[in-house]
N, C-alpha and C positions, 0 to 999 in steps of 0.2 A: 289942528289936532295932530296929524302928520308928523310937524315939527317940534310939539310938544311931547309926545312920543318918543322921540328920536331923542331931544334934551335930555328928557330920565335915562331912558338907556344907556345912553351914553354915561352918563353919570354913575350909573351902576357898574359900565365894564372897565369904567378908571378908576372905579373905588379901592382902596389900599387894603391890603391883604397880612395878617401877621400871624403866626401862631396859630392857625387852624381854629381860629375863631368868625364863627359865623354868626355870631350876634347881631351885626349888621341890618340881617334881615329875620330876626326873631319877630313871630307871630306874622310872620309874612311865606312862611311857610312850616309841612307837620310831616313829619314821618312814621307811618306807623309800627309800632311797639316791634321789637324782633322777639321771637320766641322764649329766647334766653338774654340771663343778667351778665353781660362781660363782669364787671366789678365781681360778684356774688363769686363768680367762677376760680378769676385771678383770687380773691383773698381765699377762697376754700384750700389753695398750694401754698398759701403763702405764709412763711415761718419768720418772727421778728430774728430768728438765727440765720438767716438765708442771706448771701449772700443774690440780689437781685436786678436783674438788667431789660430796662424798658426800652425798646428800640425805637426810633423816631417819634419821640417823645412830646415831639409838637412846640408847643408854650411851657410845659411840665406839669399842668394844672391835675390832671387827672393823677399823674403820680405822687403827688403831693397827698392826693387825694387818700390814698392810701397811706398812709402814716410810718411810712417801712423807716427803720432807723436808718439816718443819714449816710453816716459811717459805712452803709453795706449795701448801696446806692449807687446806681450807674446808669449811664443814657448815653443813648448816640443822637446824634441828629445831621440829619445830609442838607440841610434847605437853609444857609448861607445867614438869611435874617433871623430864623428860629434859632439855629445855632448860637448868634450873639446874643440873642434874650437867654435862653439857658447859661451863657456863660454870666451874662451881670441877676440872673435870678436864683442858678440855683448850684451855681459853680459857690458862692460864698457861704453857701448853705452847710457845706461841704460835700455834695451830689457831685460825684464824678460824671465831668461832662467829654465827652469823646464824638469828633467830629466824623463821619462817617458816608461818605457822598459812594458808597458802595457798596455791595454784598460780603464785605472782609469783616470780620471782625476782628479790634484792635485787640482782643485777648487773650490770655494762656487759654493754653486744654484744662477742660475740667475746673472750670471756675466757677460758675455760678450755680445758683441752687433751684433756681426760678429762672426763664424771659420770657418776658410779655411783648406781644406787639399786635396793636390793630392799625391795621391799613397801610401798616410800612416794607417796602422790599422784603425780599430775604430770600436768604441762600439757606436750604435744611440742614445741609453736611456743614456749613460753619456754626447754625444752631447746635449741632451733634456732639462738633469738636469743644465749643466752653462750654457747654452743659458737666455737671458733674452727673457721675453713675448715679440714676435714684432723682436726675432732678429734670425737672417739668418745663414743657413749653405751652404757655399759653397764646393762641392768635387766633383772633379775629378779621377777617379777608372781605376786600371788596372783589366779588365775583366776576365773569368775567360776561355776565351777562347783566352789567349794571347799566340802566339807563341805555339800554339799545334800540329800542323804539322811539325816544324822544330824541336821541343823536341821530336814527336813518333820517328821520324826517327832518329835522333843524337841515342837518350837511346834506342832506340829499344824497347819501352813499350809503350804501350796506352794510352793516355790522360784519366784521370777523370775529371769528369767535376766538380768543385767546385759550388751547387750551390747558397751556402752564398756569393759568390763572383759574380751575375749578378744584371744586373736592375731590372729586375722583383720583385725579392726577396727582394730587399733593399728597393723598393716601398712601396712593401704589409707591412714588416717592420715597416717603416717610418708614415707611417696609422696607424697601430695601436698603437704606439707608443705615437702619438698624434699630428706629425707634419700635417701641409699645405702641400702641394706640389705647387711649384713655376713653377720649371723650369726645363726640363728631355730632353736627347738627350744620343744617341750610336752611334758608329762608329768602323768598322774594317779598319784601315788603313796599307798600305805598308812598308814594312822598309826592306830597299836594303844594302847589306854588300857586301863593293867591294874588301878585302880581306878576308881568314880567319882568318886570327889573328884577326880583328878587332870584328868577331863573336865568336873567343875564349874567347878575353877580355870581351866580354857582357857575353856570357854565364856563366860566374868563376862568372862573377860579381851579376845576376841575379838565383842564387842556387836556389831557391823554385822553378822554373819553369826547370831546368836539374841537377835533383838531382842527386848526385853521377858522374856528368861529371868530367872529366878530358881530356886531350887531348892523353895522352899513351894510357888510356882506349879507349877512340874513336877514335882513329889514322886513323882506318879505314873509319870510318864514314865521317870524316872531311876529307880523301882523296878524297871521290865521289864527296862531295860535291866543293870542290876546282875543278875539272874537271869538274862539272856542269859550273862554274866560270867563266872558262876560254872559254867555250863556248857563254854563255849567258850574261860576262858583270858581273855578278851581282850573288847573291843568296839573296832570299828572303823569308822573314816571314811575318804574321799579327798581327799587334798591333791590341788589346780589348778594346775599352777605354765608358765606360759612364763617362756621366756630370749629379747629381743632386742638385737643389736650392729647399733647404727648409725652413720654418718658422714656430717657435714653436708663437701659437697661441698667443693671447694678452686675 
């Protein structure tokens, strides 16, 4: 049993990772609903006249998803393999693709009309500088208190708290930076893993949050936690998430 154990695992922390696609382990775990709709939010700014800039764009799927005319269409992306899928999917699209492995943005002042970004980097003041007078930053934040219960235990170390990485901070930030504040909401929601592998597969996959995991190394840890499992149905963690809408002044 032991060793069969170990086999999946293992299998899940060598599984291939591309594009922020977690399909992988769909209906093998659930997150529950966050309070607010990013999509509903981003198109309520969003003008087919706008010039628009989606930051860490992942695979491009969700931008896509939104139907913004090509032409006025831009993305970064820092993560080396995501970057070459965006250049053969959405570079001939004609989606400006700009490679972006840090908080600069490759733009003039006052360029775009909209940026969006969930879960990617960023620097405020270089959102401030391409933003035009009058135009909107939509982001979506993994908090900085994500899954910190389920990494003390997994790594047997204490959570720190990041706190560049909360609402409050990003506020006061955003103030004096020079933005408006539009639109602010937090939420800690649920996310249920109905195997472990499929919380091995996240955890390999999400390193800043269980630094130094492996599954040899934790064998033990992810044993308890499988026996919790099998008790309860489920093992679960809390997602972090703020939403804020801001506007560099006109």
């Amino acid at each position: 049993m032991k060793n069969n154990k170990l086999k999946f695992w293992l299998e899940e922390e060598s599984a291939s990772f591309l594009g922020w696609d977690f399909s992988r382990i769909d209906n093998r775990w659930h997150m529950e609903d966050l309070p607010w709709d990013y999509s509903k939010i981003v198109k309520k700014y969003l003008d087919k006249r706008d010039n628009l800039l989606d930051m860490g764009t992942g695979d491009g799927e969700y931008l896509l998803s939104l139907s913004h005319p090509l032409d006025k269409t831009y993305v970064t992306e820092g993560y080396p393999p995501n970057y070459q899928l965006c250049m053969k999917k959405l570079a001939p699209l004609g989606i400006k693709v700009h490679f972006c492995d840090n908080d600069i943005l490759p733009f003039d002042d006052d360029f775009f009309n909209l940026i969006i970004n969930r879960h990617e980097s960023l620097s405020l003041s270089e959102v401030f500088r391409t933003l035009k007078p009058g135009g909107y930053f939509v982001t979506q934040q993994v908090g900085a208190m994500n899954n910190y219960q389920l990494a003390e235990f997994i790594l047997d170390t204490p959570h720190v708290v990041d706190v560049v990485n909360t609402l409050a901070y990003n506020l006061d930030l955003a103030k004096k930076i020079g933005f408006t504040m539009i639109e602010r909401d937090e939420a800690y929601a649920s996310l249920k893993f109905f195997d472990i592998g499929a919380l091995v597969y996240y955890a390999k996959i999400i390193q800043w949050e269980f630094p130094g995991f492996s599954v040899r190394k934790h064998f033990e840890k992810l044993n308890e936690l499988d026996i919790k499992l099998k008790t309860n149905g489920f093992v679960d963690t809390i997602e972090h998430r703020y939403l804020i809408v801001l506007m560099k002044p006109l």
